[in-house]
C-alpha positions in Angstrom: 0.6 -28.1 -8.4 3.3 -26.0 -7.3 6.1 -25.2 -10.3 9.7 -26.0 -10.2 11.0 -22.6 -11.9 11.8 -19.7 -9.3 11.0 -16.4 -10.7 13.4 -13.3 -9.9 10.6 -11.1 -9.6 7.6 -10.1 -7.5 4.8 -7.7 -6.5 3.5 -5.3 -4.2 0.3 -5.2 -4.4 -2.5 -2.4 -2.9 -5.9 -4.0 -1.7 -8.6 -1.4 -1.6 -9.3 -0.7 -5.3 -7.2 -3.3 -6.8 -8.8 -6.2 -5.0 -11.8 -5.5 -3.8 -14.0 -2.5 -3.6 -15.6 -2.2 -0.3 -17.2 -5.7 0.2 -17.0 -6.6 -3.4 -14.1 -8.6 -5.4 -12.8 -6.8 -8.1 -13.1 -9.5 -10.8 -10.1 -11.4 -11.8 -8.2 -10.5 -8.2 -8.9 -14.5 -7.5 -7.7 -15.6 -10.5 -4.2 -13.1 -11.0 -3.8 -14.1 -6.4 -3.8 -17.7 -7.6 -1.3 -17.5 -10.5 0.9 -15.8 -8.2 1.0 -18.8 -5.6 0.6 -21.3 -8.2 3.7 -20.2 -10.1 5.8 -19.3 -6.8 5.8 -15.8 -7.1 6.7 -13.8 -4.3 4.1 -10.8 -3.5 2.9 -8.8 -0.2 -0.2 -7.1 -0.3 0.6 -3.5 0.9 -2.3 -1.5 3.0 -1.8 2.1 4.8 -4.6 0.9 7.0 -3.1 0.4 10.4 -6.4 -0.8 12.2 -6.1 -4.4 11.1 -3.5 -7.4 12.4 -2.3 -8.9 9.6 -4.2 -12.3 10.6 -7.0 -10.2 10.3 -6.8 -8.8 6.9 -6.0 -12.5 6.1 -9.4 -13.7 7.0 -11.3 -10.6 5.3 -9.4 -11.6 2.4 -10.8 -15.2 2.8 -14.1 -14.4 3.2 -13.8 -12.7 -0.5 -12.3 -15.6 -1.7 -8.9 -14.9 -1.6 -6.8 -17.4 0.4 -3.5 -16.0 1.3 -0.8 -16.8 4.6 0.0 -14.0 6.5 3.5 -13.8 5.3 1.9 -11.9 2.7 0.5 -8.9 4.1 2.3 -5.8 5.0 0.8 -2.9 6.9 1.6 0.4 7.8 0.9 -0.6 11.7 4.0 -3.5 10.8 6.2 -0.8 9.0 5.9 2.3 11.9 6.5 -0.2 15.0 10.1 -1.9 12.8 10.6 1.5 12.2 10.4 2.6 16.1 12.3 -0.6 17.2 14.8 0.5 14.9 15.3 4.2 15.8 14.6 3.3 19.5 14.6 0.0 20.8 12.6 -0.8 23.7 10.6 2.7 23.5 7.6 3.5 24.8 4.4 5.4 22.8 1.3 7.0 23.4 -0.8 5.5 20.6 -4.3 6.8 18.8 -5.1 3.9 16.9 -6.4 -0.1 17.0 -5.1 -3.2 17.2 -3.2 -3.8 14.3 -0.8 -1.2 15.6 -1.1 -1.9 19.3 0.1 -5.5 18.3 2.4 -4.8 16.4 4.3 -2.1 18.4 4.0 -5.0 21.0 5.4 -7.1 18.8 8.4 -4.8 18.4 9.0 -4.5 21.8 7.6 -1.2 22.7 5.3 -0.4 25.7 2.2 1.3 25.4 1.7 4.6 27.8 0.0 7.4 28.7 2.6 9.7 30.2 5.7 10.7 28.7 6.0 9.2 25.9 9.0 8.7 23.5 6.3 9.2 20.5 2.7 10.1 20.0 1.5 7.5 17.2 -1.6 8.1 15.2 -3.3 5.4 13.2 -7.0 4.9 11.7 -9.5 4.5 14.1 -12.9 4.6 14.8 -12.5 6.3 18.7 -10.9 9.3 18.1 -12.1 12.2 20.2 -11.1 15.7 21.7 -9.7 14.0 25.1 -7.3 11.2 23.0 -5.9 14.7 20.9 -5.8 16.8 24.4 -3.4 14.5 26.0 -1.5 14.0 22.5 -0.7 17.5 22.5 0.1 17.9 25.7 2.8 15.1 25.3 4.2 16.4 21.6 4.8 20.1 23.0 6.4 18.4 26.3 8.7 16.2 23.6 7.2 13.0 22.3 8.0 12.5 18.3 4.7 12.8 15.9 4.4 10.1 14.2 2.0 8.8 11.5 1.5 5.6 10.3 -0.1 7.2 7.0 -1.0 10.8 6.2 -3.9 9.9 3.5 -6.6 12.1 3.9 -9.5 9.7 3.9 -10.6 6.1 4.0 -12.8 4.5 1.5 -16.0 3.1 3.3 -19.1 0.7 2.2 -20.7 4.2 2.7 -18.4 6.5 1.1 -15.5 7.9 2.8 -14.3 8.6 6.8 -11.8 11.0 7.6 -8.1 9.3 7.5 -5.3 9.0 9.6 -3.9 12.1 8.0 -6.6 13.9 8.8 -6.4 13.2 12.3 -2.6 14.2 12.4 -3.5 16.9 10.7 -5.4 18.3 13.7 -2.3 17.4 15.6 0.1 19.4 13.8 -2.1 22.4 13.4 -2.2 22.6 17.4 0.9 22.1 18.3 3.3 23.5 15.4 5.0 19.8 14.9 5.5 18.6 11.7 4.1 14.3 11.8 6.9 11.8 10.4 4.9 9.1 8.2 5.8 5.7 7.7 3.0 4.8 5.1 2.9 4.7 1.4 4.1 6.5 -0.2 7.3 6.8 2.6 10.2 4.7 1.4 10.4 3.3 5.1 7.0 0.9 4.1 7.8 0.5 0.5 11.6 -0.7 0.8 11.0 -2.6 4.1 8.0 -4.4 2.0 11.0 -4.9 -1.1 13.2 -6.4 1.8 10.5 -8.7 3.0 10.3 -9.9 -0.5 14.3 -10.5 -0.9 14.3 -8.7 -4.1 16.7 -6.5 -5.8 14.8 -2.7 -6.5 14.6 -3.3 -10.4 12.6 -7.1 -10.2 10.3 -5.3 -8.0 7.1 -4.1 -9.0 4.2 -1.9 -7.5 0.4 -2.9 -7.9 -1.9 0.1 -7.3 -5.1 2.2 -7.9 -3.8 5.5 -6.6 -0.9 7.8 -8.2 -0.7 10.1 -5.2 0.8 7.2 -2.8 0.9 3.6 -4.8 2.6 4.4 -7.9 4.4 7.8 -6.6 6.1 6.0 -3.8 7.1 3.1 -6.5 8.4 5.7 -8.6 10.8 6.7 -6.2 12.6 4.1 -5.5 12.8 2.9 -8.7 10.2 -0.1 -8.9 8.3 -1.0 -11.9 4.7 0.2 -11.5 1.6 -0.9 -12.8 -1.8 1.7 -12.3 -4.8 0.1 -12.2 -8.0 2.2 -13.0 -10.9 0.2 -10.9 -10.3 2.6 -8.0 -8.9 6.0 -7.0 -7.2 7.2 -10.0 -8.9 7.3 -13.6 -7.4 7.9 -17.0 -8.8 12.0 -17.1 -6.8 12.6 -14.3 -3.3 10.9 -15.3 -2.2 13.9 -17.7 -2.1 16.0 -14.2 0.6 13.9 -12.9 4.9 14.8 -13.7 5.5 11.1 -13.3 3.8 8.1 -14.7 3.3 4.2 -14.5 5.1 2.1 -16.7 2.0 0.4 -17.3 -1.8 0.7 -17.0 -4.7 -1.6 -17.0 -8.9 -1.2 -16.5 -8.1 -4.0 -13.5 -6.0 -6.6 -12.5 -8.5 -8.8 -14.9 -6.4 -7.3 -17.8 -2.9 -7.3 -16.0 -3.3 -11.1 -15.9 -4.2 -11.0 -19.9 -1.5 -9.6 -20.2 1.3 -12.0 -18.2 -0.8 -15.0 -19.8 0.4 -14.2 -23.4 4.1 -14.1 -22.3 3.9 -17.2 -19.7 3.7 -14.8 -16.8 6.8 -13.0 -17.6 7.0 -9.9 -15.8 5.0 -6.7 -17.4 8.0 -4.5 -17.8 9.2 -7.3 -19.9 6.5 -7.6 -22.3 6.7 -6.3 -25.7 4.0 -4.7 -27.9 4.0 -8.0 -30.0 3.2 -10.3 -26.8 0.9 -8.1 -25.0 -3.0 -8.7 -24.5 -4.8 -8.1 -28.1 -6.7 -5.6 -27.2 -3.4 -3.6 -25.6 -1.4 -0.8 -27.7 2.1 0.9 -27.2 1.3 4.3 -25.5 4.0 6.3 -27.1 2.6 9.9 -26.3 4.1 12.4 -23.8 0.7 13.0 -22.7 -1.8 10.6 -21.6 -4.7 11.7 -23.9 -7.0 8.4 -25.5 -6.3 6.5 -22.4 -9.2 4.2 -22.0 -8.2 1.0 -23.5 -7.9 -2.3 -21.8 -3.9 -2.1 -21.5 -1.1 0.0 -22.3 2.7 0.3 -21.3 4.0 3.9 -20.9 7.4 3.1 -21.5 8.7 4.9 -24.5 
């Protein structure tokens, strides 16, 4: 049953490492997804991976057990191609990439082309050779725009890793002297476009995420509350290397929804020591030494 009350805040939410871990469910990601829709509160789930439609990543999320609409995914591919539409309406591109971003530059009205570009655009893929980067170059030093949907290094794999789209660009930029423009995490183009598509204000916004270096930095710069989870990229050793830091942090999203239960799913940033999860203390310090407990705010 749906409740009546509308809540005035909502959440971004990172998938790989928060969610799931290559084909696994993190556990608890069902239960915190379902509270969420249950209790009418507004989230998008936020992904740098610009291979996928966002019908797609819906019915990967299914087959884990997560049943979602697609209003509530956001991708990069969505972000670069409103962004294009915006600077240039009607444009044209020379893309390196899949179909999530071939739709969606579609979508955005933008042709696809491979001579003379407005913009060379370079998403994930998995057929990226010498010949796609010979022809990109050629177009970026005869005046097509680099641009990336993402610049992280590397993609997380049911085998490991695989070199990301920054990578890619990477290549790109070293040949031809260009600098790429990203739209990704943690670009405030993604993250306040995502904030839009949830008709928030910036301050009843909050950040779900498993890496400081794009989830929880890009939150921190435009002011959202954010909330590090340790079940993926970042853990607690490496927090005291960071200038900036989460307002709270949690083992998994298991323990973030322990935490909203004992105030009635109030938001995070609103819970005080007294209310949070028993096992939960104040972390006070200016460092972030004795970090492994099952939650903590930051928040001095």
């Amino acid at each position: 049953m749906q409740l009546t009350a509308s809540p005035k805040f909502g959440f971004l939410i990172d998938m790989d490492g928060v969610l799931y871990r290559g084909t696994e469910l993190i556990p608890g990601a069902d239960r915190f997804i379902r509270e969420l829709c249950k209790r009418d509160i507004p989230f998008r789930f936020l992904t740098n991976n610009s291979q996928r439609t966002r019908r797609d990543v819906v019915a990967r999320l299914a087959r884990l057990g997560l049943e979602v609409e697609d209003r509530h995914v956001f991708t990069s591919a969505m972000a670069t191609a409103r962004f294009l539409a915006q600077q240039k309406p009607g444009g044209t591109a020379y893309v390196i990439g899949e179909g999530g971003l071939l739709t969606a530059l579609h979508q955005h009205g933008y042709a696809v082309v491979d001579h003379a570009p407005d913009y060379v655009v370079v998403g994930e893929g998995r057929t990226f050779n010498l010949e796609l980067v010979e022809a990109a170059v050629r177009m970026i030093l005869g005046g097509a725009k680099l641009i990336a949907t993402n610049m992280d290094p590397n993609c997380p794999t049911q085998n490991g890793l695989r070199p990301g789209c920054g990578a890619m660009v990477a290549m790109l930029e070293t040949a031809t002297g260009v600098k790429a423009f990203s739209v990704g995490k943690p670009s405030p183009v993604m993250m306040r476009a995502a904030r839009k598509d949830l008709w928030l204000p910036t301050d009843e916004t909050c950040m779900i995420g498993d890496t400081m270096e794009t989830d929880i930095l890009g939150g921190a710069q435009l002011g959202f509350h954010t909330v590090l989870v340790l079940s993926g990229g970042t853990k607690a050793e490496d927090l005291p290397r960071y200038a900036y830091r989460p307002d709270v942090v949690v083992p998994s999203i298991a323990e973030l929804a322990d935490m909203m239960d004992v105030c009635d799913w109030c938001p995070p940033w609103r819970t005080t020591p007294a209310k949070a999860a028993p096992s939960s203390m104040v972390f006070s310090s200016t460092t972030f030494e004795d970090l492994p407990v099952a939650a903590m705010s930051t928040k001095q």
